[in-house]
LOVEXNU-581501 format. One record per residue: x negated, y negated, z negated of N, C-alpha, C in turn; residue number from 1; residue in three letters. Coordinates in Angstrom, 1 decimal. Example, Ala and Ser with C-alpha at 12.3 -4.5 7.8 and 13.67 -1.06 7.14 Angstrom:
n.px -13.2&n.py 5.7&n.pz -7.8&ca.px -12.3&ca.py 4.5&ca.pz -7.8&c.px -13.2&c.py 3.3&c.pz -7.8&vexfi 1&milo ALA
n.px -12.8&n.py 2.2&n.pz -7.1&ca.px -13.7&ca.py 1.1&ca.pz -7.1&c.px -12.9&c.py 0.0&c.pz -7.9&vexfi 2&milo SER
END
This chain:
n.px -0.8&n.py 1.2&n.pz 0.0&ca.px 0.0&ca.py 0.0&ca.pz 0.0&c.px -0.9&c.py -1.2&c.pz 0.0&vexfi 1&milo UNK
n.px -0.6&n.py -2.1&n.pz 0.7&ca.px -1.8&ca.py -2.9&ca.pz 1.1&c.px -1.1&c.py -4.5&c.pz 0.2&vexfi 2&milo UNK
n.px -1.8&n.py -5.0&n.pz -0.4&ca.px -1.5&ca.py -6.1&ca.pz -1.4&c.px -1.1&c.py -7.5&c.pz -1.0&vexfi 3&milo UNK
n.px -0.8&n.py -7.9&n.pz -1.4&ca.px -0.1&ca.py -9.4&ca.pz -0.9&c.px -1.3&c.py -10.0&c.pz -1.2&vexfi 4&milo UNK
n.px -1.9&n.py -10.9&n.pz -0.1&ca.px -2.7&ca.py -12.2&ca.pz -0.7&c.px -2.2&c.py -13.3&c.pz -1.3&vexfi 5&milo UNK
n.px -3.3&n.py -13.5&n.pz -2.1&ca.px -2.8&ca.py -15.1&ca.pz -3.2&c.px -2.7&c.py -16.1&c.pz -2.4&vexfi 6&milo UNK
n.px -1.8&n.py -16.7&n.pz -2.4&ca.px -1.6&ca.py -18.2&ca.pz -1.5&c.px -2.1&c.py -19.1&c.pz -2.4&vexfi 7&milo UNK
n.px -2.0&n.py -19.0&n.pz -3.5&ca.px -2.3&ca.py -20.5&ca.pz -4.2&c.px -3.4&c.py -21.1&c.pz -3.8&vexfi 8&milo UNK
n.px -2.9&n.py -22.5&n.pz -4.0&ca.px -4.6&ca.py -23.6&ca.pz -3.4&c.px -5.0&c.py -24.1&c.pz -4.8&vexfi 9&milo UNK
n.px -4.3&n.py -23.9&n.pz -6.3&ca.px -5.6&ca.py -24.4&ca.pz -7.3&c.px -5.6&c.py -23.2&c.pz -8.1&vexfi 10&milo UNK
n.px -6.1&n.py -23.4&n.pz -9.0&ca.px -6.5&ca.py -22.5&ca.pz -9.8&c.px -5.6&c.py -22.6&c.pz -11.1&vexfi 11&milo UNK
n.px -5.1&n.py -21.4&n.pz -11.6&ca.px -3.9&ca.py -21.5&ca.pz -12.6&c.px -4.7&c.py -20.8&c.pz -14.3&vexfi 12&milo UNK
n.px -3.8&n.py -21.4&n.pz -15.1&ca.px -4.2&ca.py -21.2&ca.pz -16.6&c.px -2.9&c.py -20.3&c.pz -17.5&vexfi 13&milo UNK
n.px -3.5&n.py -19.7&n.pz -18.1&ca.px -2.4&ca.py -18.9&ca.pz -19.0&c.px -2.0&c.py -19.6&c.pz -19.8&vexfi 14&milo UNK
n.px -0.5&n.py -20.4&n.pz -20.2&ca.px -0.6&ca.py -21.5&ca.pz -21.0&c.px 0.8&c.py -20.7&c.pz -21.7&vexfi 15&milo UNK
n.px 1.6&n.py -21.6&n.pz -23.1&ca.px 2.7&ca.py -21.4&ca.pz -23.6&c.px 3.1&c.py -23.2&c.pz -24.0&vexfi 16&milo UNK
n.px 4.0&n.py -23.5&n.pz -22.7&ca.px 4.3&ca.py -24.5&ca.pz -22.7&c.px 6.0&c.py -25.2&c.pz -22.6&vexfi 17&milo UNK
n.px 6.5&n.py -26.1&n.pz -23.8&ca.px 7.9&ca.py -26.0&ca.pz -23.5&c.px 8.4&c.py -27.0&c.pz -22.2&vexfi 18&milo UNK
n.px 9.0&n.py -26.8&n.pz -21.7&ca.px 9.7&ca.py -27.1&ca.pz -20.5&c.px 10.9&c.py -27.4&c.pz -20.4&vexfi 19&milo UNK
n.px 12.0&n.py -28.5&n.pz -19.8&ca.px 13.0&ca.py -29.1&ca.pz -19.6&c.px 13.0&c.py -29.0&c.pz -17.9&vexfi 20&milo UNK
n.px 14.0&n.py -28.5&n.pz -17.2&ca.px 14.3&ca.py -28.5&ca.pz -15.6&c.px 15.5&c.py -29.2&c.pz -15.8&vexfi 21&milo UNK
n.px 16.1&n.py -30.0&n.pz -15.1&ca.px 17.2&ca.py -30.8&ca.pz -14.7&c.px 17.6&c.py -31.0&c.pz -13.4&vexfi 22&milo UNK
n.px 18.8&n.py -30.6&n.pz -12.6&ca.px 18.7&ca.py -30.6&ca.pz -11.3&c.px 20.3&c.py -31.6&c.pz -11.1&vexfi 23&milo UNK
n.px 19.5&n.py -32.5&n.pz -10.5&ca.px 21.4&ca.py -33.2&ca.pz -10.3&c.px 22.3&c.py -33.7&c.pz -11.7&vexfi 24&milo UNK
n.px 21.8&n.py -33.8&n.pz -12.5&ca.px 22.7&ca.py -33.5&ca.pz -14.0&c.px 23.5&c.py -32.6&c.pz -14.4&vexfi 25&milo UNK
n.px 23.4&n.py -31.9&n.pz -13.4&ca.px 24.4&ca.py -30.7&ca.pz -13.7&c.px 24.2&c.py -29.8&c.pz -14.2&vexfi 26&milo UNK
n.px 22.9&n.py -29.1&n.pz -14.4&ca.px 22.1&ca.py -28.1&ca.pz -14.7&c.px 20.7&c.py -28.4&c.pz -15.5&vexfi 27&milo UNK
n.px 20.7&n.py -28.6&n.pz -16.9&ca.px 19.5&ca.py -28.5&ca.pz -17.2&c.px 19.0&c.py -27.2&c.pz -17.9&vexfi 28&milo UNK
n.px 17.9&n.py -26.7&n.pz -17.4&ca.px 17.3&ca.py -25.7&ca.pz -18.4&c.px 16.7&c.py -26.0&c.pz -19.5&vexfi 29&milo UNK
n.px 16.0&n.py -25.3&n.pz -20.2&ca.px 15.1&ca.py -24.9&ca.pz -21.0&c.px 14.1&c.py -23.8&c.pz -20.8&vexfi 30&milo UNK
n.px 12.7&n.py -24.1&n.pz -20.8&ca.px 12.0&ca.py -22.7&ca.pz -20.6&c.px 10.6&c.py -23.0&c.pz -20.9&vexfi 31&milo UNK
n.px 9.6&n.py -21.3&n.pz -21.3&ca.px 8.6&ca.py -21.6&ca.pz -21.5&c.px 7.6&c.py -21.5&c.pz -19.6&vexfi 32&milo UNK
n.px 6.7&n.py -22.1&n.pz -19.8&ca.px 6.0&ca.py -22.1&ca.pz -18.7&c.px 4.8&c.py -21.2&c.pz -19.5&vexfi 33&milo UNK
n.px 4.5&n.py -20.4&n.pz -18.7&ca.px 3.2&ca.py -19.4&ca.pz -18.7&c.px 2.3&c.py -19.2&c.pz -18.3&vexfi 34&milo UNK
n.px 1.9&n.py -19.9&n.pz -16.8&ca.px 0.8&ca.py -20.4&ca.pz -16.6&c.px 1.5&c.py -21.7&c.pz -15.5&vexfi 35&milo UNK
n.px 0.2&n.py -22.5&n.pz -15.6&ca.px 0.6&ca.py -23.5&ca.pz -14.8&c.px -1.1&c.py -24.2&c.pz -14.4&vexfi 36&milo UNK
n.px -0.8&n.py -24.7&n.pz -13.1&ca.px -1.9&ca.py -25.6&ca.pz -12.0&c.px -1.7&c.py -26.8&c.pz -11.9&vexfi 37&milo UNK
n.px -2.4&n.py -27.4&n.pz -11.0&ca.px -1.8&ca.py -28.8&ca.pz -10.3&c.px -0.9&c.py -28.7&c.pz -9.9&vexfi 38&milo UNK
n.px -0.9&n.py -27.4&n.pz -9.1&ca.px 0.2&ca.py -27.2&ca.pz -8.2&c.px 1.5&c.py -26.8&c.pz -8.2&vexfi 39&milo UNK
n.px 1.8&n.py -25.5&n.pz -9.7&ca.px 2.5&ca.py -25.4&ca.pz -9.8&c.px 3.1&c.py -24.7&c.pz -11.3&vexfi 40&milo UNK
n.px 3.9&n.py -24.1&n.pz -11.7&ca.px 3.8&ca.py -23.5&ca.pz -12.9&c.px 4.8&c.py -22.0&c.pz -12.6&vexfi 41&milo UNK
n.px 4.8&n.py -20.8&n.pz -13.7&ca.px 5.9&ca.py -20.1&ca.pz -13.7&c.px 6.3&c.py -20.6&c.pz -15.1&vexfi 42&milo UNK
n.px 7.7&n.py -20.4&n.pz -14.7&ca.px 8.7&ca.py -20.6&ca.pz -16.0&c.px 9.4&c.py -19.7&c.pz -16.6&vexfi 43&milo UNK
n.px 9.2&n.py -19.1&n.pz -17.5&ca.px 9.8&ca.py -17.9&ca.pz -18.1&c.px 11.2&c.py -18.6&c.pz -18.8&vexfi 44&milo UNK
n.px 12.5&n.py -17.6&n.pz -18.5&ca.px 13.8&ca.py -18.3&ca.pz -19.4&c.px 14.6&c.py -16.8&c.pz -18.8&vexfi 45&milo UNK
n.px 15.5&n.py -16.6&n.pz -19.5&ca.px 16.9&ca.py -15.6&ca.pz -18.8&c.px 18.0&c.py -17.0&c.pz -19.1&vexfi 46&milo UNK
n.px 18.9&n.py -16.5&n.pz -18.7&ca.px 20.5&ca.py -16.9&ca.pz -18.1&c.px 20.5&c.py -17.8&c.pz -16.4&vexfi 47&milo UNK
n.px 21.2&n.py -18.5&n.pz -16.7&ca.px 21.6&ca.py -19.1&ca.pz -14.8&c.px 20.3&c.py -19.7&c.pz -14.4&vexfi 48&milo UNK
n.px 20.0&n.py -19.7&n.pz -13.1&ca.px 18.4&ca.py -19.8&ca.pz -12.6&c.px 19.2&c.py -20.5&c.pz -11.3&vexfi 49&milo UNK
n.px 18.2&n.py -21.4&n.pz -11.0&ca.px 18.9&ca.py -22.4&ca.pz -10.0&c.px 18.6&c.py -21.6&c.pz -8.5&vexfi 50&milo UNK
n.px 18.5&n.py -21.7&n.pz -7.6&ca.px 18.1&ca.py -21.3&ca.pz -6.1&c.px 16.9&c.py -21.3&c.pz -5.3&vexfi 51&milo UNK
n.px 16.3&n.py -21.1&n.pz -4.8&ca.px 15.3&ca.py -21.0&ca.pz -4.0&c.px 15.1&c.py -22.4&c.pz -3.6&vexfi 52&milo UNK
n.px 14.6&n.py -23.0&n.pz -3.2&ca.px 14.5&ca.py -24.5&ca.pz -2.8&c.px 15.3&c.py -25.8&c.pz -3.5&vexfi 53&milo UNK
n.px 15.5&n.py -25.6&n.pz -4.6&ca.px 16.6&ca.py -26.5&ca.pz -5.4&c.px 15.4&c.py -27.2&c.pz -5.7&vexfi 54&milo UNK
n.px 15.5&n.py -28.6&n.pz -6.1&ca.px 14.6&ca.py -29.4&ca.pz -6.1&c.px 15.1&c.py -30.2&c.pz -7.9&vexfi 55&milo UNK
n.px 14.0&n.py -30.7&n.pz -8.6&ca.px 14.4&ca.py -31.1&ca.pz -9.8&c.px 13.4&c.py -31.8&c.pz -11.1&vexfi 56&milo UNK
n.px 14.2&n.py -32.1&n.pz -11.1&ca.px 13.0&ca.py -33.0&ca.pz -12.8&c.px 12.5&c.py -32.4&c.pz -13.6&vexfi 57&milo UNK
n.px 11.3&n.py -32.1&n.pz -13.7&ca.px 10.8&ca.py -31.6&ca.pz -14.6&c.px 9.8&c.py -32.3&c.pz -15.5&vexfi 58&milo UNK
n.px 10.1&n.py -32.0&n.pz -17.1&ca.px 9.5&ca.py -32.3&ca.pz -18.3&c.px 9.1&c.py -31.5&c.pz -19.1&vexfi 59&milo UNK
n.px 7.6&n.py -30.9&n.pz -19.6&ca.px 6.9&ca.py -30.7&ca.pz -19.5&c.px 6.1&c.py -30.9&c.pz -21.1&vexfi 60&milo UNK
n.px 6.2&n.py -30.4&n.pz -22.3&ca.px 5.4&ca.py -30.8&ca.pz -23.7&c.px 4.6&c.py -30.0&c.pz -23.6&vexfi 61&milo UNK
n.px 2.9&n.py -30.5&n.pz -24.1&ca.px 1.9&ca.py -29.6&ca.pz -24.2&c.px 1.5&c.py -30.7&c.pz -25.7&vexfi 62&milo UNK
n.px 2.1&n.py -29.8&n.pz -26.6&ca.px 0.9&ca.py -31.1&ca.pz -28.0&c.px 2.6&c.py -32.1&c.pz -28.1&vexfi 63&milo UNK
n.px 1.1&n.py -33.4&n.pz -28.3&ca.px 1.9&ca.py -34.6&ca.pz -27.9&c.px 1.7&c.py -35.5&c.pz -26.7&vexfi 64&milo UNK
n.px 1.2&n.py -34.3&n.pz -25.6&ca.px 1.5&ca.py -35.0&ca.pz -24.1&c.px 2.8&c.py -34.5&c.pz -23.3&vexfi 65&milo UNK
n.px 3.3&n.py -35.3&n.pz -22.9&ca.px 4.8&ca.py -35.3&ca.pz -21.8&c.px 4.0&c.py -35.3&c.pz -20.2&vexfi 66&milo UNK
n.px 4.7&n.py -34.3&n.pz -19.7&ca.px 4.2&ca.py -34.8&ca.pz -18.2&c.px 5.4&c.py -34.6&c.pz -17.7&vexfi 67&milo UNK
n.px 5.7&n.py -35.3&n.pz -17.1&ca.px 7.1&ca.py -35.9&ca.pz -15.9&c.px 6.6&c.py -35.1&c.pz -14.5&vexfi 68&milo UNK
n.px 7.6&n.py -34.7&n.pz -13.7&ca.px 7.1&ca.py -34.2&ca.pz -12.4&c.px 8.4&c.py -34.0&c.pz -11.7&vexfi 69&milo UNK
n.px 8.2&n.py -34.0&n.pz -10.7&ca.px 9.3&ca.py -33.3&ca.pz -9.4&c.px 9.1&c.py -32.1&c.pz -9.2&vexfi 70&milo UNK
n.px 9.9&n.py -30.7&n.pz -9.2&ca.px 9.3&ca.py -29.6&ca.pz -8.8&c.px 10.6&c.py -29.3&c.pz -7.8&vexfi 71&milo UNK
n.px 9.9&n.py -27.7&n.pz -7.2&ca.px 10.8&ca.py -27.6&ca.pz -6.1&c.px 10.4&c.py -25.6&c.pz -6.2&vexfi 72&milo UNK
n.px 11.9&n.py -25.2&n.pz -6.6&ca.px 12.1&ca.py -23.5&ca.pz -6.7&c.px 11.5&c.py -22.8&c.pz -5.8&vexfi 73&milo UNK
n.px 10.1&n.py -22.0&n.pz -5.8&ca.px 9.6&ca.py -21.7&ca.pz -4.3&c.px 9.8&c.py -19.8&c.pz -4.8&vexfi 74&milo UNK
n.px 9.9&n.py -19.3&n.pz -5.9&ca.px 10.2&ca.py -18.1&ca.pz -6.0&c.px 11.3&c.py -17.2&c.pz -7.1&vexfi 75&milo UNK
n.px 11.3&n.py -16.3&n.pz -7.6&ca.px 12.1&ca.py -16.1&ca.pz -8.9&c.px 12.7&c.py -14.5&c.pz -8.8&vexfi 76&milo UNK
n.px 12.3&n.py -14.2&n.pz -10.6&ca.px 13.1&ca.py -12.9&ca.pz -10.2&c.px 13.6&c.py -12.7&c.pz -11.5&vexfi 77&milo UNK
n.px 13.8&n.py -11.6&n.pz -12.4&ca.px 15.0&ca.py -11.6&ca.pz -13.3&c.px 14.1&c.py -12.6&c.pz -14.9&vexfi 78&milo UNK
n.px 13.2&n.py -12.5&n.pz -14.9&ca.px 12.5&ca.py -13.3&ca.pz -15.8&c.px 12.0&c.py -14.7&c.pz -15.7&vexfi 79&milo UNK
n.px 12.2&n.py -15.3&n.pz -14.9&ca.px 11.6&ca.py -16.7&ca.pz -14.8&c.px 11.7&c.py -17.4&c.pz -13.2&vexfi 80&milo UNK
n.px 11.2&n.py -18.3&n.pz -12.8&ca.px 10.6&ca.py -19.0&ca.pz -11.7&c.px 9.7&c.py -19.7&c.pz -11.5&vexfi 81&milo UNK
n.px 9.3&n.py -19.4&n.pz -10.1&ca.px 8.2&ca.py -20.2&ca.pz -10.1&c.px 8.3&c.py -21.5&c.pz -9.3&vexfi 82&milo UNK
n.px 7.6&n.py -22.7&n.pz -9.9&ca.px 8.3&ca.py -24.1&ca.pz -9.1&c.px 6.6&c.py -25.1&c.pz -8.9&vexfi 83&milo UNK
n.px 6.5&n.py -25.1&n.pz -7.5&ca.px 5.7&ca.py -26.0&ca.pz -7.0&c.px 5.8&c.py -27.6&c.pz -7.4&vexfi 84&milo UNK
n.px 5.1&n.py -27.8&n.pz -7.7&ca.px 5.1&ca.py -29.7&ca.pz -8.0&c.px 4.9&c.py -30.4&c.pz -6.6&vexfi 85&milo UNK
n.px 6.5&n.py -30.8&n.pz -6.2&ca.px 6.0&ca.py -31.7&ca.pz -5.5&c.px 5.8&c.py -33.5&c.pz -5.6&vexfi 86&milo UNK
n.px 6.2&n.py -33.9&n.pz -6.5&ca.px 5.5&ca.py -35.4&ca.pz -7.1&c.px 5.1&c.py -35.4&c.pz -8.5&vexfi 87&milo UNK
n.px 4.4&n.py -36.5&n.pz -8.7&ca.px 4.4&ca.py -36.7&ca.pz -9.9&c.px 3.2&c.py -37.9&c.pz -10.2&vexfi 88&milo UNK
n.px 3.7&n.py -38.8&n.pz -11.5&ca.px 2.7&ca.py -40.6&ca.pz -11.2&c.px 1.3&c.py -39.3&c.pz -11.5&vexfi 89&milo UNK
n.px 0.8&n.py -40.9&n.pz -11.2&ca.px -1.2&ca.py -40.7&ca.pz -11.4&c.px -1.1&c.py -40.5&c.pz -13.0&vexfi 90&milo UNK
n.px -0.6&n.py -40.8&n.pz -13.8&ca.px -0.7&ca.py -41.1&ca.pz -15.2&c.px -0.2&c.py -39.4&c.pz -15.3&vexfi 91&milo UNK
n.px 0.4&n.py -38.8&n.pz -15.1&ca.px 0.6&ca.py -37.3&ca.pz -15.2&c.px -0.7&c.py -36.3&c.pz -14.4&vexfi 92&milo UNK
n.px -0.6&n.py -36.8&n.pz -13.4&ca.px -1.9&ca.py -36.1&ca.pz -12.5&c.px -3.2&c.py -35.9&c.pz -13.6&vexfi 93&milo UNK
n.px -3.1&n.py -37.1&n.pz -14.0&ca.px -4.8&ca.py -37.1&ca.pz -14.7&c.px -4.5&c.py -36.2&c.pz -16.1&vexfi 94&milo UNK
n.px -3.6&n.py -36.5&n.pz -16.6&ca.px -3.4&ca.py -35.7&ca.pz -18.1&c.px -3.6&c.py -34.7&c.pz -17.7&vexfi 95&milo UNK
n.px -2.7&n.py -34.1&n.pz -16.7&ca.px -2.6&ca.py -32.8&ca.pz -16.7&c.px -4.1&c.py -31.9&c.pz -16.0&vexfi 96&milo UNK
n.px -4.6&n.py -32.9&n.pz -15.1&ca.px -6.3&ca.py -32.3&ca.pz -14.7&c.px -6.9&c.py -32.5&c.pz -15.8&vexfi 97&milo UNK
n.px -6.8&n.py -33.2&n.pz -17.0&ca.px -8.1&ca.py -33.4&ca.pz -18.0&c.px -7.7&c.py -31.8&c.pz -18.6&vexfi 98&milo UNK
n.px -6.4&n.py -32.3&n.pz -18.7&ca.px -5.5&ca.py -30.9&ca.pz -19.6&c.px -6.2&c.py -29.3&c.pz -19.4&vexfi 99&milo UNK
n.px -6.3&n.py -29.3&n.pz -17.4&ca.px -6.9&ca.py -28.1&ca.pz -17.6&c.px -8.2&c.py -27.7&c.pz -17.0&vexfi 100&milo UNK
n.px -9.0&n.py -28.9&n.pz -17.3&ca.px -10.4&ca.py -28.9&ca.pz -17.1&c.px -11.1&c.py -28.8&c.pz -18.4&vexfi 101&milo UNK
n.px -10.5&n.py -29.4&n.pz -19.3&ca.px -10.7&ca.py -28.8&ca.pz -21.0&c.px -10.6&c.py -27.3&c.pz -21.3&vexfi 102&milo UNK
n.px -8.9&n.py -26.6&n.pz -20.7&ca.px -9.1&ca.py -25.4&ca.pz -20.8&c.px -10.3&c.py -24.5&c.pz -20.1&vexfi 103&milo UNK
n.px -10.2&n.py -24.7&n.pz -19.1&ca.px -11.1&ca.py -24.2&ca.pz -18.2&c.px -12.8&c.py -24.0&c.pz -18.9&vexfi 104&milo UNK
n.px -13.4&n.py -25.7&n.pz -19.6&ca.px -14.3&ca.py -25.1&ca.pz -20.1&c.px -14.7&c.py -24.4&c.pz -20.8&vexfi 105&milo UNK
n.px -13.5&n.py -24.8&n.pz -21.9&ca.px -13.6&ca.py -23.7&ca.pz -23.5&c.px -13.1&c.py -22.1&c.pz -22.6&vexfi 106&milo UNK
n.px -12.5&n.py -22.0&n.pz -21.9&ca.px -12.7&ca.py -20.3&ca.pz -21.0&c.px -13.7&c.py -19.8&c.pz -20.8&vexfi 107&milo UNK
n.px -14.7&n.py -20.9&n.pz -20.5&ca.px -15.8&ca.py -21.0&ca.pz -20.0&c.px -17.1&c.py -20.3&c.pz -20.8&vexfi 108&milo UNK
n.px -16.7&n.py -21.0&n.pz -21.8&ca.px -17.5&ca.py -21.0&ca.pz -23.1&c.px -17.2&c.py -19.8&c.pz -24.0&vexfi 109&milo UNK
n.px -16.3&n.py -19.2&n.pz -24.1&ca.px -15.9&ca.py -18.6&ca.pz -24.3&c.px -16.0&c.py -17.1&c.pz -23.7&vexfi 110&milo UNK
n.px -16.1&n.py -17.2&n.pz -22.7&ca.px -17.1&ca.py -16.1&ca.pz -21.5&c.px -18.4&c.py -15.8&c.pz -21.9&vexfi 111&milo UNK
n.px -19.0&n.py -16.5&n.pz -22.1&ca.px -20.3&ca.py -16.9&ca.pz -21.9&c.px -20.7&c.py -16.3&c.pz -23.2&vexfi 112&milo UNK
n.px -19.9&n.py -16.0&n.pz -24.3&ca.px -20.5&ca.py -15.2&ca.pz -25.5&c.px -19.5&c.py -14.1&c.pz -25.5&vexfi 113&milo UNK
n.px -19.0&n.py -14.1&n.pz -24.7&ca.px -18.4&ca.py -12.3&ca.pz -25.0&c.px -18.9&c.py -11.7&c.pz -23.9&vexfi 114&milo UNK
n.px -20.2&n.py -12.0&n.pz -23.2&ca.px -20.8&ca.py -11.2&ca.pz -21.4&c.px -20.9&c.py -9.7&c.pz -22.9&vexfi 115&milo UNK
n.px -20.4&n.py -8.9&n.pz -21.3&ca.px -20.7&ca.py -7.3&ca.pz -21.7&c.px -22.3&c.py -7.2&c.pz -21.6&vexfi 116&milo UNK
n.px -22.7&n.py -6.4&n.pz -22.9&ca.px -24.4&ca.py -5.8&ca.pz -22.4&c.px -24.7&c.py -4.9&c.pz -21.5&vexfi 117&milo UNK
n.px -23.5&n.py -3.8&n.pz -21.0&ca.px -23.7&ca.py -3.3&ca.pz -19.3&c.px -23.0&c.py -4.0&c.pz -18.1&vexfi 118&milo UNK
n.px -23.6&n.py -4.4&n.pz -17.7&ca.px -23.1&ca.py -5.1&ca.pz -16.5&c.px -23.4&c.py -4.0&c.pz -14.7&vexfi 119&milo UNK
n.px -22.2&n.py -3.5&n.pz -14.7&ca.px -21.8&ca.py -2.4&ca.pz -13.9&c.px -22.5&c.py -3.3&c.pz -12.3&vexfi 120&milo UNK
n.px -22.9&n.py -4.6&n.pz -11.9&ca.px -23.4&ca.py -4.9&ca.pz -11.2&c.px -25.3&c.py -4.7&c.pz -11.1&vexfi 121&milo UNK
n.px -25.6&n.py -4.3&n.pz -11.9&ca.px -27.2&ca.py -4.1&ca.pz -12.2&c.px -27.3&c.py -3.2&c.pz -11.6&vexfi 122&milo UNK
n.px -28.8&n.py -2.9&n.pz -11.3&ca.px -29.5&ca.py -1.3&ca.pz -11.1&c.px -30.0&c.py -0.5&c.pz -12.2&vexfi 123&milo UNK
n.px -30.1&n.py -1.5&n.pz -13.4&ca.px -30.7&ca.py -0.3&ca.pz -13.8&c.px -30.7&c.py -1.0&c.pz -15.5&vexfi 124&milo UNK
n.px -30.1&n.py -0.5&n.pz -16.5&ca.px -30.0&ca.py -0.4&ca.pz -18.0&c.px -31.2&c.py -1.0&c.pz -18.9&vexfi 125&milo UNK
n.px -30.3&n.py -1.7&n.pz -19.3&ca.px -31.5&ca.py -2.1&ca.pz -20.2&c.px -32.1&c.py -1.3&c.pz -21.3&vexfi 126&milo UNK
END
C-alpha cells in the first residue's frame, strides 16, 4: 500500500491549545488544537463539525496569548478537523512564529541530550 505524501509547506508542533471557531454567527465551536503551524492546525472536538470548505474565525489561547485568524475546513473525520489559516494581522503572525520557534528550540535541546548511544546509522560500535 503505497502512502500518501505530506503536502504540508511548514512545519507542525504537538501543542494542547484552546480554541474558539465561529462561522457566520451561527455556529461556534469549542475545541482543542493538537498540533498547529503557520499554516494550519488540527482541532480535536466531537459533536456538529462544520463542512469541507466553510470558512471562519478563529481564536486561539496559548498562555496569555490570543491569536485571531481566518481559517478555512480543508479536512475532517470523526475526531476533529483540520483548518488551514487563510488570514491573519502581522501582530498574530509574529506571536505565533516566536511561539513556535521557541518550541522548536527547546525540542531541540531537548534532543540533543536524550541522542541514543547506538546510532543504527554508524559502522561500527562504540
Amino acid at each position: 500500500m503505497q502512502q500518501k505524501k505530506d503536502q504540508r509547506k511548514h512545519a507542525r508542533q504537538l501543542s494542547k491549545i484552546d480554541v474558539e471557531l465561529s462561522f457566520d454567527d451561527s455556529l461556534s465551536l469549542r475545541a482543542i488544537g493538537t498540533n498547529i503551524s503557520l499554516g494550519g492546525a488540527w482541532l480535536h472536538f466531537s459533536g456538529v463539525q462544520p463542512a469541507i470548505g466553510d470558512e471562519g474565525k478563529l481564536h486561539a489561547t496559548i498562555g496569555d496569548l490570543h491569536l485571531y485568524m481566518m481559517a478555512r475546513v480543508v479536512r475532517k473525520n470523526r475526531t476533529g478537523i483540520g483548518v488551514s489559516f487563510i488570514d491573519m494581522g502581522i501582530e498574530t503572525y509574529q506571536n505565533l512564529h516566536a511561539m513556535l520557534q521557541r518550541n522548536a528550540e527547546q525540542t531541540n535541546q531537548i534532543n540533543q541530550h536524550n541522542k541514543p548511544i547506538y546510532d543504527p546509522g554508524r559502522t561500527a560500535l562504540l
